[in-house]
mmCIF file of the N, C-alpha and C atoms, coordinates in Angstrom:
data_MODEL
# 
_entry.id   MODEL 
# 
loop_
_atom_site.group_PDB 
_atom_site.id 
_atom_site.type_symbol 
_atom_site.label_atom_id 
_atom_site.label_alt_id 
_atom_site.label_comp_id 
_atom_site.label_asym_id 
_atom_site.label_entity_id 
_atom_site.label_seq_id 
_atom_site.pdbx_PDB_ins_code 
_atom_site.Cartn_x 
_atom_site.Cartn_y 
_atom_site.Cartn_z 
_atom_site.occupancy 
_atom_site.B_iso_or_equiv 
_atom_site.pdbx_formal_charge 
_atom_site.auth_seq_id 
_atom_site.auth_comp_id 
_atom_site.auth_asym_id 
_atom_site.auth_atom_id 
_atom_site.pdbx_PDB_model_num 
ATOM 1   N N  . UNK A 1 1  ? 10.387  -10.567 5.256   1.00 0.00 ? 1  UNK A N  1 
ATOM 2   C CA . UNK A 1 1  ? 9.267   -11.179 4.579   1.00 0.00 ? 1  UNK A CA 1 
ATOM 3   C C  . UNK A 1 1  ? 8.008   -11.140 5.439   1.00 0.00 ? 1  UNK A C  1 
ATOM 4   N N  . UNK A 1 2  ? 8.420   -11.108 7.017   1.00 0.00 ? 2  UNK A N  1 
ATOM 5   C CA . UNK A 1 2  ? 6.701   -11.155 7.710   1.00 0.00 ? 2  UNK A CA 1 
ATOM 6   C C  . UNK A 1 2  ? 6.360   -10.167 7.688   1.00 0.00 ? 2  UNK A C  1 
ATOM 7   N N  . UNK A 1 3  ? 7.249   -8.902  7.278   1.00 0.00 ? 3  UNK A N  1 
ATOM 8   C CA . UNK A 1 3  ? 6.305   -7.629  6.821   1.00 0.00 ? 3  UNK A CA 1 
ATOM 9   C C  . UNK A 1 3  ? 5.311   -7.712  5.901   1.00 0.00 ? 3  UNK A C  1 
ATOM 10  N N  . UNK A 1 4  ? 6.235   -8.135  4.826   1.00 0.00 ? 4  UNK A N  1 
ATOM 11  C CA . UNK A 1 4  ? 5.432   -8.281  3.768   1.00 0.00 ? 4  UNK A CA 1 
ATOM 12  C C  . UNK A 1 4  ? 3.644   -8.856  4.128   1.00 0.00 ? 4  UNK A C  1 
ATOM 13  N N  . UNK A 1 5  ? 3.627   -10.066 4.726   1.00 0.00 ? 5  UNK A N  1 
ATOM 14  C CA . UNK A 1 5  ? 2.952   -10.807 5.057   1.00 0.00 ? 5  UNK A CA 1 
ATOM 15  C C  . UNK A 1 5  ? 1.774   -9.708  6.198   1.00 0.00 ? 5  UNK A C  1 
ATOM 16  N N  . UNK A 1 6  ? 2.022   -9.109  7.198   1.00 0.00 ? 6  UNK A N  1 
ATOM 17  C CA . UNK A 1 6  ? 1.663   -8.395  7.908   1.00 0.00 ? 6  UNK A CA 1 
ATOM 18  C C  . UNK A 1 6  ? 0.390   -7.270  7.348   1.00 0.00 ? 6  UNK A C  1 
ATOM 19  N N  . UNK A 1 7  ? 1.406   -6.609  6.016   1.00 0.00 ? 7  UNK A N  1 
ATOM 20  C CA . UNK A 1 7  ? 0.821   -6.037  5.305   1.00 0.00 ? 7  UNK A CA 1 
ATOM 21  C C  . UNK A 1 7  ? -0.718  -6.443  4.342   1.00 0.00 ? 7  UNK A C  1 
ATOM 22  N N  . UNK A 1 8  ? -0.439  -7.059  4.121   1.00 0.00 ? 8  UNK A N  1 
ATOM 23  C CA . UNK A 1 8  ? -1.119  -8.426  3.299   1.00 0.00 ? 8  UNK A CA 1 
ATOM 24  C C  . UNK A 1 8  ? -2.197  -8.801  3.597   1.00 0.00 ? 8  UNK A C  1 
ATOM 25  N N  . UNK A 1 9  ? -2.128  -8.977  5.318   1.00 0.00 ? 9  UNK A N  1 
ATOM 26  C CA . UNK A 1 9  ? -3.328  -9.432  6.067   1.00 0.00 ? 9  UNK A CA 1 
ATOM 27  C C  . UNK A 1 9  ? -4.448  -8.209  6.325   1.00 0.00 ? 9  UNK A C  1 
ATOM 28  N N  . UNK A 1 10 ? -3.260  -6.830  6.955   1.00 0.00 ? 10 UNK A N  1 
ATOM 29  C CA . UNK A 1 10 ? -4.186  -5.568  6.901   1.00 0.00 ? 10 UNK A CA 1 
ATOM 30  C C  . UNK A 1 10 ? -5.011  -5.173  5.412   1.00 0.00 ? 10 UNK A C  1 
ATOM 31  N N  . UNK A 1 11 ? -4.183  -5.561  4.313   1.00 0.00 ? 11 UNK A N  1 
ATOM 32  C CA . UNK A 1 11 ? -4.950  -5.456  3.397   1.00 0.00 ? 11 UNK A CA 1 
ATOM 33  C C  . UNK A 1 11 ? -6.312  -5.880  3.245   1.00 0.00 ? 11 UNK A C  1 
ATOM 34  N N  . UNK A 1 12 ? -6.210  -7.534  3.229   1.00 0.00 ? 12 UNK A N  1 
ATOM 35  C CA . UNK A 1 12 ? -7.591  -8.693  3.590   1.00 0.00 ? 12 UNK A CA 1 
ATOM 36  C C  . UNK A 1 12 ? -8.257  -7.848  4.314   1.00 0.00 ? 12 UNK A C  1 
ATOM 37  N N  . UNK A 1 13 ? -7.962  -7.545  5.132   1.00 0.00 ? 13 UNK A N  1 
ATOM 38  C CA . UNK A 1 13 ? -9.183  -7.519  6.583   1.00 0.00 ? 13 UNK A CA 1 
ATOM 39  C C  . UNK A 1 13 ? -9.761  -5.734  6.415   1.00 0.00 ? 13 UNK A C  1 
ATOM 40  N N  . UNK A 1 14 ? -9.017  -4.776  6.062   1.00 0.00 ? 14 UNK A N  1 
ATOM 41  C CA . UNK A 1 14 ? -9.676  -3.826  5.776   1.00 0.00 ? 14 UNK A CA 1 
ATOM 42  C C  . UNK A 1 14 ? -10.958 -3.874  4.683   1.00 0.00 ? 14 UNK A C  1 
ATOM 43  N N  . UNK A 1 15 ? -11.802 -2.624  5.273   1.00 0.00 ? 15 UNK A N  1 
ATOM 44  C CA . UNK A 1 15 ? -12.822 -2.371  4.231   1.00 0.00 ? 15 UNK A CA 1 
ATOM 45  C C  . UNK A 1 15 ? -12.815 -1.894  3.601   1.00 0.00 ? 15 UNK A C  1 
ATOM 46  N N  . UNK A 1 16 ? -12.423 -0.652  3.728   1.00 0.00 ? 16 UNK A N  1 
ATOM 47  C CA . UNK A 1 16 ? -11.856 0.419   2.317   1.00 0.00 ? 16 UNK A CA 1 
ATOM 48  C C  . UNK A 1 16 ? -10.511 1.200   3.116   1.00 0.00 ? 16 UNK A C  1 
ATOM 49  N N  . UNK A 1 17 ? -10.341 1.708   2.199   1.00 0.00 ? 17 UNK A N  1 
ATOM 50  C CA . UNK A 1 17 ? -8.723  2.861   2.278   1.00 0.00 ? 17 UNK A CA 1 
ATOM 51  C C  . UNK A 1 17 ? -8.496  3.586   3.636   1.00 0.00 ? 17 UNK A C  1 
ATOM 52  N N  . UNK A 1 18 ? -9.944  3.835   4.141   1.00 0.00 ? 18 UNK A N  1 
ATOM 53  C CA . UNK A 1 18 ? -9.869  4.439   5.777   1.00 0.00 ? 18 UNK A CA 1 
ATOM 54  C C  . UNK A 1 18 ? -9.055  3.464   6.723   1.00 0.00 ? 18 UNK A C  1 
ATOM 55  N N  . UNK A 1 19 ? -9.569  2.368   6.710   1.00 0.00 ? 19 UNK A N  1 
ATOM 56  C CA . UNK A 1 19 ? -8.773  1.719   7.506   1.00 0.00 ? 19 UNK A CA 1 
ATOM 57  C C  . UNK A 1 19 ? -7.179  1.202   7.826   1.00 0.00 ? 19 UNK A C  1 
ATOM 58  N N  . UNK A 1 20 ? -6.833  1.324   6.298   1.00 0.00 ? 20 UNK A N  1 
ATOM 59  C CA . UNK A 1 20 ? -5.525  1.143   6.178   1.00 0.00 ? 20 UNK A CA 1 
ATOM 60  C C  . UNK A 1 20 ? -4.828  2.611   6.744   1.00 0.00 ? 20 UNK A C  1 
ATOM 61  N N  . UNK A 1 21 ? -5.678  3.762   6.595   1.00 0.00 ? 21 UNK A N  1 
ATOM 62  C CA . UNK A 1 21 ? -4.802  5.432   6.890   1.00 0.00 ? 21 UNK A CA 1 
ATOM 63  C C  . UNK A 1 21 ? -4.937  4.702   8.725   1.00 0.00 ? 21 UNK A C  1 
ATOM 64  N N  . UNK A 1 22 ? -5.944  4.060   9.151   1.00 0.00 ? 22 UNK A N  1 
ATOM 65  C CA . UNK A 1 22 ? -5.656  3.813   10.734  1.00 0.00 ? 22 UNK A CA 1 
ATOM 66  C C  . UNK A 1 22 ? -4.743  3.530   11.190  1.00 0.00 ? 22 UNK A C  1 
ATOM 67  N N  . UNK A 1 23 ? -4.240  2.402   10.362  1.00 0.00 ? 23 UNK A N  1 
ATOM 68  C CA . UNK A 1 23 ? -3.076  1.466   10.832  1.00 0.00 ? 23 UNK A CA 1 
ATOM 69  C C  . UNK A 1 23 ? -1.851  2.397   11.012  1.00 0.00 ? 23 UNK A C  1 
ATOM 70  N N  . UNK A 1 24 ? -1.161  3.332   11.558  1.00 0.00 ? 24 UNK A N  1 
ATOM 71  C CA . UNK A 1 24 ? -0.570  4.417   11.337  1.00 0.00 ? 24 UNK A CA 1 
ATOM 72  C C  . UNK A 1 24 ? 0.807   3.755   10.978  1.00 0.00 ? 24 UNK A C  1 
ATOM 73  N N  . UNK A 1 25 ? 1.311   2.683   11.649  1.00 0.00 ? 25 UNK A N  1 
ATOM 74  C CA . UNK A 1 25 ? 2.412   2.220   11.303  1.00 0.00 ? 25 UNK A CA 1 
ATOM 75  C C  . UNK A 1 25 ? 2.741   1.417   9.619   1.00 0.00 ? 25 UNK A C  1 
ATOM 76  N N  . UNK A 1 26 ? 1.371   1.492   8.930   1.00 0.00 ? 26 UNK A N  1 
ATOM 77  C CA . UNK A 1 26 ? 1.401   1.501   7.620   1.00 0.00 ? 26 UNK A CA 1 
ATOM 78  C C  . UNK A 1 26 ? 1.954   2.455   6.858   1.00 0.00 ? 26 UNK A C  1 
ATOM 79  N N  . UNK A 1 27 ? 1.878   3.730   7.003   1.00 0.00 ? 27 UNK A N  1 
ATOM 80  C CA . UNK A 1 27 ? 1.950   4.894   6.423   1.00 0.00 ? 27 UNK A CA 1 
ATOM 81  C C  . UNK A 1 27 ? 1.288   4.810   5.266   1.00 0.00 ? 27 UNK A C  1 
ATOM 82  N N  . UNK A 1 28 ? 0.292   4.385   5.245   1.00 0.00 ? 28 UNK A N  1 
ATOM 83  C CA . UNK A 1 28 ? -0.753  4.134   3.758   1.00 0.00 ? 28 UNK A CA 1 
ATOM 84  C C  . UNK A 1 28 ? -0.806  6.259   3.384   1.00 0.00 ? 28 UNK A C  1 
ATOM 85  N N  . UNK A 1 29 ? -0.630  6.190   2.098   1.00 0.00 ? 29 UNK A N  1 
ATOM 86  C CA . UNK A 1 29 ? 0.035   7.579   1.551   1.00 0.00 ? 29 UNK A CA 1 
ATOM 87  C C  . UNK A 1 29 ? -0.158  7.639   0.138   1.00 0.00 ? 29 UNK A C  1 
ATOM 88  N N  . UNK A 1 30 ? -0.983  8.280   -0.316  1.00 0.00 ? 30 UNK A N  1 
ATOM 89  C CA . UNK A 1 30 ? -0.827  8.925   -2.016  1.00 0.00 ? 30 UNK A CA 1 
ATOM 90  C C  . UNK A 1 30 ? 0.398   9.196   -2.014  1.00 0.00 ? 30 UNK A C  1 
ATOM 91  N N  . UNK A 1 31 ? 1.265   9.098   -3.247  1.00 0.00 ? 31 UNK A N  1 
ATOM 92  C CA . UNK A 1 31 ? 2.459   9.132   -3.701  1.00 0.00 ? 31 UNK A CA 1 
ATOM 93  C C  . UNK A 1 31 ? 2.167   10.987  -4.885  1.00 0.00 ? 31 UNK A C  1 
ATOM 94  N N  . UNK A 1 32 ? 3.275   11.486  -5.286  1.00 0.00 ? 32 UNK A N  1 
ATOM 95  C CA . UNK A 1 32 ? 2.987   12.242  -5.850  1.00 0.00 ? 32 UNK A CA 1 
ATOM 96  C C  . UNK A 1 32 ? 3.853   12.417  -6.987  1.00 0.00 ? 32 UNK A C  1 
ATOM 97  N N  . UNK A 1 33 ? 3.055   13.317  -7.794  1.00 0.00 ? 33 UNK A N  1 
ATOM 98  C CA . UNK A 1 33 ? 4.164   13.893  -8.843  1.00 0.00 ? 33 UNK A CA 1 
ATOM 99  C C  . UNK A 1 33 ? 3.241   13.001  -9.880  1.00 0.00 ? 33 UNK A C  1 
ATOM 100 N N  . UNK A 1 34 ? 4.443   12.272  -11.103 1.00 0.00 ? 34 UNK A N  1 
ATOM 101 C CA . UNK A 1 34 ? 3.510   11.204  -11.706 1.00 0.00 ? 34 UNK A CA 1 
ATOM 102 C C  . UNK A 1 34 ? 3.302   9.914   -11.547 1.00 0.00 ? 34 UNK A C  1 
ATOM 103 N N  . UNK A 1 35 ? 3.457   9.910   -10.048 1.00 0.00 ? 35 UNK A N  1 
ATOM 104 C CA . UNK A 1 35 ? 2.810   8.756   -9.402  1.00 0.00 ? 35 UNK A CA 1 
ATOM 105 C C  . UNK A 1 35 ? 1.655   9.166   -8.720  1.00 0.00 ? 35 UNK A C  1 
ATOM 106 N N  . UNK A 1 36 ? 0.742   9.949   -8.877  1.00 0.00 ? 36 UNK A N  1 
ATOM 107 C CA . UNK A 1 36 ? -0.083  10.521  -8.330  1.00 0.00 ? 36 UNK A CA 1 
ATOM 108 C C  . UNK A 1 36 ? -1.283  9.217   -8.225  1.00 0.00 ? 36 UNK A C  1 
ATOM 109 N N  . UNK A 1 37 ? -1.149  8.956   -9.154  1.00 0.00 ? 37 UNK A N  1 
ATOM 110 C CA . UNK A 1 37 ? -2.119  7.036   -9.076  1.00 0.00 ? 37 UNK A CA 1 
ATOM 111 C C  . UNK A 1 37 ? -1.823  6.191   -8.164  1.00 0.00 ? 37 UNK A C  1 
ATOM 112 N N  . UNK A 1 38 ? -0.656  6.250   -7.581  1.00 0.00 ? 38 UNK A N  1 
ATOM 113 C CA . UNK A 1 38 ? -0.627  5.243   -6.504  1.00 0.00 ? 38 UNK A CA 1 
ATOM 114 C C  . UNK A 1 38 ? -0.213  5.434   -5.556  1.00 0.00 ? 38 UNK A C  1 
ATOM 115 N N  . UNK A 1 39 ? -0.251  4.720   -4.176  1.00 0.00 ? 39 UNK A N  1 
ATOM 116 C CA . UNK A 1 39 ? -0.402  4.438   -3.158  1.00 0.00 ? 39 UNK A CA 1 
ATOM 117 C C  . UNK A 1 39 ? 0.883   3.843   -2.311  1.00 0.00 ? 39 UNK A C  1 
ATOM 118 N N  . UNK A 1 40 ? 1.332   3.903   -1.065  1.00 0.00 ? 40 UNK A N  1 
ATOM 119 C CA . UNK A 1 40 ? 2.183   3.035   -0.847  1.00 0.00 ? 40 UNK A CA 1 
ATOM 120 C C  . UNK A 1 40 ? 2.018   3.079   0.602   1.00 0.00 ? 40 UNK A C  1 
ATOM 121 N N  . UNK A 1 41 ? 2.683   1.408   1.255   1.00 0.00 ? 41 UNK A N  1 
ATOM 122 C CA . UNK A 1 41 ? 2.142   0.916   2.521   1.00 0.00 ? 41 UNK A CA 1 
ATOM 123 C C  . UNK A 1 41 ? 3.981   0.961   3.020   1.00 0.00 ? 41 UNK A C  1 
ATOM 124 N N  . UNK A 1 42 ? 4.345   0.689   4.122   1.00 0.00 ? 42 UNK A N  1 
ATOM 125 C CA . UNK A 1 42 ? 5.458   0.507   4.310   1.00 0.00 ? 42 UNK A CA 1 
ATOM 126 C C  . UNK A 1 42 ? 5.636   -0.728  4.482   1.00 0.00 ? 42 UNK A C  1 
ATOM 127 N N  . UNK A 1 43 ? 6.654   -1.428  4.513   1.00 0.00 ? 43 UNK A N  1 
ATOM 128 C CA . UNK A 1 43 ? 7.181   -2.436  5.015   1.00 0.00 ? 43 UNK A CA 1 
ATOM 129 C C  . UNK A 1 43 ? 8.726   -2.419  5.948   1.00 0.00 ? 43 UNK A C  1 
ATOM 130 N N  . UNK A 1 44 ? 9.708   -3.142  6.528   1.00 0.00 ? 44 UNK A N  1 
ATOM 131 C CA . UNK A 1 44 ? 10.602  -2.872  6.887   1.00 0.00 ? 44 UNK A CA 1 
ATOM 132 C C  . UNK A 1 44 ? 11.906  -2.523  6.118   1.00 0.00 ? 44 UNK A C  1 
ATOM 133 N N  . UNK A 1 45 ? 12.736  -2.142  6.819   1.00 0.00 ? 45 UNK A N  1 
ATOM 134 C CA . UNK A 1 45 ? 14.299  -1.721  6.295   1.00 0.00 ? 45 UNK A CA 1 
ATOM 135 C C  . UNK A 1 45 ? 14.186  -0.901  4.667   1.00 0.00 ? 45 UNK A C  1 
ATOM 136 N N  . UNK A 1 46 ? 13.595  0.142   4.782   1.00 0.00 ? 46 UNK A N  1 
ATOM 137 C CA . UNK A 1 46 ? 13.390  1.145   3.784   1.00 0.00 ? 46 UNK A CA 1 
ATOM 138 C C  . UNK A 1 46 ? 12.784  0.416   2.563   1.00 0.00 ? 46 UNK A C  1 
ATOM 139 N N  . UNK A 1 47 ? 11.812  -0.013  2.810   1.00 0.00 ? 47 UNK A N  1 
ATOM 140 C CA . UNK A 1 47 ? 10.989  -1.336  1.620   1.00 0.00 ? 47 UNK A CA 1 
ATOM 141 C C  . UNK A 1 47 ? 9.609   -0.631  1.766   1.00 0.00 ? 47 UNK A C  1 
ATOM 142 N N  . UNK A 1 48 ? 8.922   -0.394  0.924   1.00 0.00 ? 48 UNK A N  1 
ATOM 143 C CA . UNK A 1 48 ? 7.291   0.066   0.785   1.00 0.00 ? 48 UNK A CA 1 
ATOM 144 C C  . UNK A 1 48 ? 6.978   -1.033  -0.564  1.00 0.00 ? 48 UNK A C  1 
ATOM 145 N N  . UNK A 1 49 ? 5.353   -0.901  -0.199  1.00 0.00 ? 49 UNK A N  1 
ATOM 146 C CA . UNK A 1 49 ? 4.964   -1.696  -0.663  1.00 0.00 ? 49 UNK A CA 1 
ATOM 147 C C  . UNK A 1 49 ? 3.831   -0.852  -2.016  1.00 0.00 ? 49 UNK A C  1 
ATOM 148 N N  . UNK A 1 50 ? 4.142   -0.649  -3.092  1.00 0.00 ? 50 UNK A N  1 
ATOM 149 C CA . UNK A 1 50 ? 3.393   0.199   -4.045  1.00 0.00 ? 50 UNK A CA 1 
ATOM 150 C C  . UNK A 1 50 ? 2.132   -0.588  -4.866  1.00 0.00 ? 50 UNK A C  1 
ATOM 151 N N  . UNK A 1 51 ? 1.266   0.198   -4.546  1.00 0.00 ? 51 UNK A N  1 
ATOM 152 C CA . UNK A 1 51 ? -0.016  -0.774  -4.980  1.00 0.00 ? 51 UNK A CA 1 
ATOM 153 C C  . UNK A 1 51 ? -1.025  0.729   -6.155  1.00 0.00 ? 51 UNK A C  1 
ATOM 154 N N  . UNK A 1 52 ? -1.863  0.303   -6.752  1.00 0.00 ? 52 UNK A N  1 
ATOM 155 C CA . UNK A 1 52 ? -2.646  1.083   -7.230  1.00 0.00 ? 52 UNK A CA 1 
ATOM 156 C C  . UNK A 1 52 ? -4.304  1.149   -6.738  1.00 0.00 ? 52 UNK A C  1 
ATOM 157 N N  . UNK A 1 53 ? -5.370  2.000   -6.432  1.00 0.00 ? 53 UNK A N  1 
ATOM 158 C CA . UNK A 1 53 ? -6.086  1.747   -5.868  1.00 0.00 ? 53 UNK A CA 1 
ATOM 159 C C  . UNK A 1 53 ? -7.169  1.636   -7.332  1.00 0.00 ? 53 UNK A C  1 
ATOM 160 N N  . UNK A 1 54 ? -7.832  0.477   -7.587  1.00 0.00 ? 54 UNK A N  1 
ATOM 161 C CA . UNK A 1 54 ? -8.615  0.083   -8.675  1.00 0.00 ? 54 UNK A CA 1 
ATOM 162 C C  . UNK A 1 54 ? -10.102 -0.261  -8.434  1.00 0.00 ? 54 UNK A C  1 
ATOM 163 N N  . UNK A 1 55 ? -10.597 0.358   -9.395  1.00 0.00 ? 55 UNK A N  1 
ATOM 164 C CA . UNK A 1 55 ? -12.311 0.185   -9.077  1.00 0.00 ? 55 UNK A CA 1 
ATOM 165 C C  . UNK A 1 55 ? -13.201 -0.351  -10.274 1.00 0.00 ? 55 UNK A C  1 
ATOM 166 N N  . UNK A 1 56 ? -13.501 -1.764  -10.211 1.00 0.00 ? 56 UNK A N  1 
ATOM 167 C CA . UNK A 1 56 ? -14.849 -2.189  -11.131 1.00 0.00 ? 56 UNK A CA 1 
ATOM 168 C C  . UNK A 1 56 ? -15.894 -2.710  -10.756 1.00 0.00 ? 56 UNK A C  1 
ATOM 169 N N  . UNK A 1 57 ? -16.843 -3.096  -11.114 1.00 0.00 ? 57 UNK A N  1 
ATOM 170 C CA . UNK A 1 57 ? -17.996 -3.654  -10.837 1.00 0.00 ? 57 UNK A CA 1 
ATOM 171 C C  . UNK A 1 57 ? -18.223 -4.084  -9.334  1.00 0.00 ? 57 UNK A C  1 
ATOM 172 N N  . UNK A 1 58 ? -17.116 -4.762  -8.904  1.00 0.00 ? 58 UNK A N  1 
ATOM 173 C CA . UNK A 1 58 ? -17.144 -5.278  -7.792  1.00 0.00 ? 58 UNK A CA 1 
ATOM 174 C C  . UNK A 1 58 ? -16.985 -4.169  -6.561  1.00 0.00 ? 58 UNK A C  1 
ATOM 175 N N  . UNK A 1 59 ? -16.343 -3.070  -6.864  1.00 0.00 ? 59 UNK A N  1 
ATOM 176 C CA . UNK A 1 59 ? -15.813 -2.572  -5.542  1.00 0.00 ? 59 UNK A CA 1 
ATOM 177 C C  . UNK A 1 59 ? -14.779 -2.167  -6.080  1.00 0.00 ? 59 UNK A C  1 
ATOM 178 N N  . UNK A 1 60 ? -13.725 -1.446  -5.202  1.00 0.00 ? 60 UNK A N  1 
ATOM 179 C CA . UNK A 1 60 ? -12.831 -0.957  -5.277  1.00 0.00 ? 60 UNK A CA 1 
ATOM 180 C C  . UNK A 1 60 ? -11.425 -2.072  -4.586  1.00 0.00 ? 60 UNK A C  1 
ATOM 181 N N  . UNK A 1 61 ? -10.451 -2.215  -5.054  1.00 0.00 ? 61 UNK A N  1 
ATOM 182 C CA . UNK A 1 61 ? -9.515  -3.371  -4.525  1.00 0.00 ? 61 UNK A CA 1 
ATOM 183 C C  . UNK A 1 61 ? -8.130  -2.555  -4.917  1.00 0.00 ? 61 UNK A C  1 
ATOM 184 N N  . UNK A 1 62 ? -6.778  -2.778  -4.688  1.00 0.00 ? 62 UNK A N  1 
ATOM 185 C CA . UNK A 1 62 ? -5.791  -2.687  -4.131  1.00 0.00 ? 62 UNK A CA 1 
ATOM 186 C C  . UNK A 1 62 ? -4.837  -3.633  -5.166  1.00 0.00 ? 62 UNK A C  1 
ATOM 187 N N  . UNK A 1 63 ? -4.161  -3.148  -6.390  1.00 0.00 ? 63 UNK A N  1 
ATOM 188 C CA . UNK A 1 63 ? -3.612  -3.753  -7.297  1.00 0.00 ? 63 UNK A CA 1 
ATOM 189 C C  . UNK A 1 63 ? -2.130  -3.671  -7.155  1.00 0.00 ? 63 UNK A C  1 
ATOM 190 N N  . UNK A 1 64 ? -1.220  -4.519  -6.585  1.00 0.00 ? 64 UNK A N  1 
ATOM 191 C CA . UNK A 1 64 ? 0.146   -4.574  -6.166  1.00 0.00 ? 64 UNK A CA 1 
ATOM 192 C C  . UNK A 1 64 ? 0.955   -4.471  -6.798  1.00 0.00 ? 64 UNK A C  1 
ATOM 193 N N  . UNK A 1 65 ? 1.711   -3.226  -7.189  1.00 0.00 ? 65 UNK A N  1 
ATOM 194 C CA . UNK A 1 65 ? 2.489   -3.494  -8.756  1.00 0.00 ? 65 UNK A CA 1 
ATOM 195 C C  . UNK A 1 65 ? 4.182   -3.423  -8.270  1.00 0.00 ? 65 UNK A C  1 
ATOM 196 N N  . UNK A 1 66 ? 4.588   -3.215  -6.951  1.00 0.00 ? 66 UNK A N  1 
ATOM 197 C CA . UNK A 1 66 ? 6.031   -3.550  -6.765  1.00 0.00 ? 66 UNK A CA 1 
ATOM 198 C C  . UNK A 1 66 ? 5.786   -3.250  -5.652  1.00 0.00 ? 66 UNK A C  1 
ATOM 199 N N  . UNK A 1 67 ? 7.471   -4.109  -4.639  1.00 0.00 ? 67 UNK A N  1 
ATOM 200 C CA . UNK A 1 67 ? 8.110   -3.726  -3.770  1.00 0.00 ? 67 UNK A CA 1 
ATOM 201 C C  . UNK A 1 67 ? 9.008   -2.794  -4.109  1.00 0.00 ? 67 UNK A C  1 
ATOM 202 N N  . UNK A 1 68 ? 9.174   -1.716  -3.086  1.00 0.00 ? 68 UNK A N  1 
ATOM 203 C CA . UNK A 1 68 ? 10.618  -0.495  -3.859  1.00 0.00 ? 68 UNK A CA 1 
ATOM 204 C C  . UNK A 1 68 ? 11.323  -0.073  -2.830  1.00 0.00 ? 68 UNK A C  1 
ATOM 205 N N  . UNK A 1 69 ? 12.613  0.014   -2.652  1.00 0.00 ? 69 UNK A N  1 
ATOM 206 C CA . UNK A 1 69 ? 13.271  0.413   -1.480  1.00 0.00 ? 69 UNK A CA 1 
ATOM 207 C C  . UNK A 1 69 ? 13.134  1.923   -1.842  1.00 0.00 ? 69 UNK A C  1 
ATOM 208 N N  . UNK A 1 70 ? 12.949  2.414   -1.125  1.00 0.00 ? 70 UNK A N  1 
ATOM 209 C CA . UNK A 1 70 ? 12.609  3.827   -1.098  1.00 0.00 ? 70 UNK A CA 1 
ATOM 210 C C  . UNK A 1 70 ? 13.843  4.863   -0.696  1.00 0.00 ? 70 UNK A C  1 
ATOM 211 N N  . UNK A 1 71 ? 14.869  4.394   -0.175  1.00 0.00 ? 71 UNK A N  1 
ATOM 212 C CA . UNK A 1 71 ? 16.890  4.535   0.147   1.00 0.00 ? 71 UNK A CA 1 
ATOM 213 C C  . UNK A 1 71 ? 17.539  4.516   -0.868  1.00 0.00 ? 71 UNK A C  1 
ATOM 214 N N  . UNK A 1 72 ? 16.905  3.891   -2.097  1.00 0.00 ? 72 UNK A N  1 
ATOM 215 C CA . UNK A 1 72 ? 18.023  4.034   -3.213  1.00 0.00 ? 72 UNK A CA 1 
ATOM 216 C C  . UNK A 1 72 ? 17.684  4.828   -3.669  1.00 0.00 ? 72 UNK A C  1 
ATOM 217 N N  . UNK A 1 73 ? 18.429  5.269   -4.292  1.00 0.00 ? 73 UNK A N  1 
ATOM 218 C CA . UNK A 1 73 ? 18.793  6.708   -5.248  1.00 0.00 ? 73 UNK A CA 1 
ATOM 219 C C  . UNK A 1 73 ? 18.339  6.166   -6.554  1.00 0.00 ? 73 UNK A C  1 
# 
């Protein structure tokens, strides 16, 4: 769970998407195929964190649509 949490905070505190590709131990990563829309951060024990990257009026923000173990079949 303090991954989770870890993640969370790099989220907050970044400015845009560059910063999260910094964090290298994120593995912040376009997904592909027909997930080509989203994004994913890692977390521990084969857990990523899948978000969509969304843009209105305000800016661009980071829409969280699951945790996914990425080990299961």
């Amino acid at each position: 769970m303090d991954a989770f949490f870890d993640v969370m905070t790099a989220i907050v505190h970044a400015r845009d998407e560059r910063d999260l590709r910094e964090l290298k131990h994120l593995h912040f990563e376009k997904l592909k195929g027909k997930r080509k829309y989203q994004r994913s951060l890692a977390l521990h024990g084969g857990f990523r964190l899948i978000v969509q990257l969304v843009e209105d009026s305000d800016g661009n923000y980071l829409f969280i649509e699951e945790i996914e173990d990425y080990h299961k079949g």
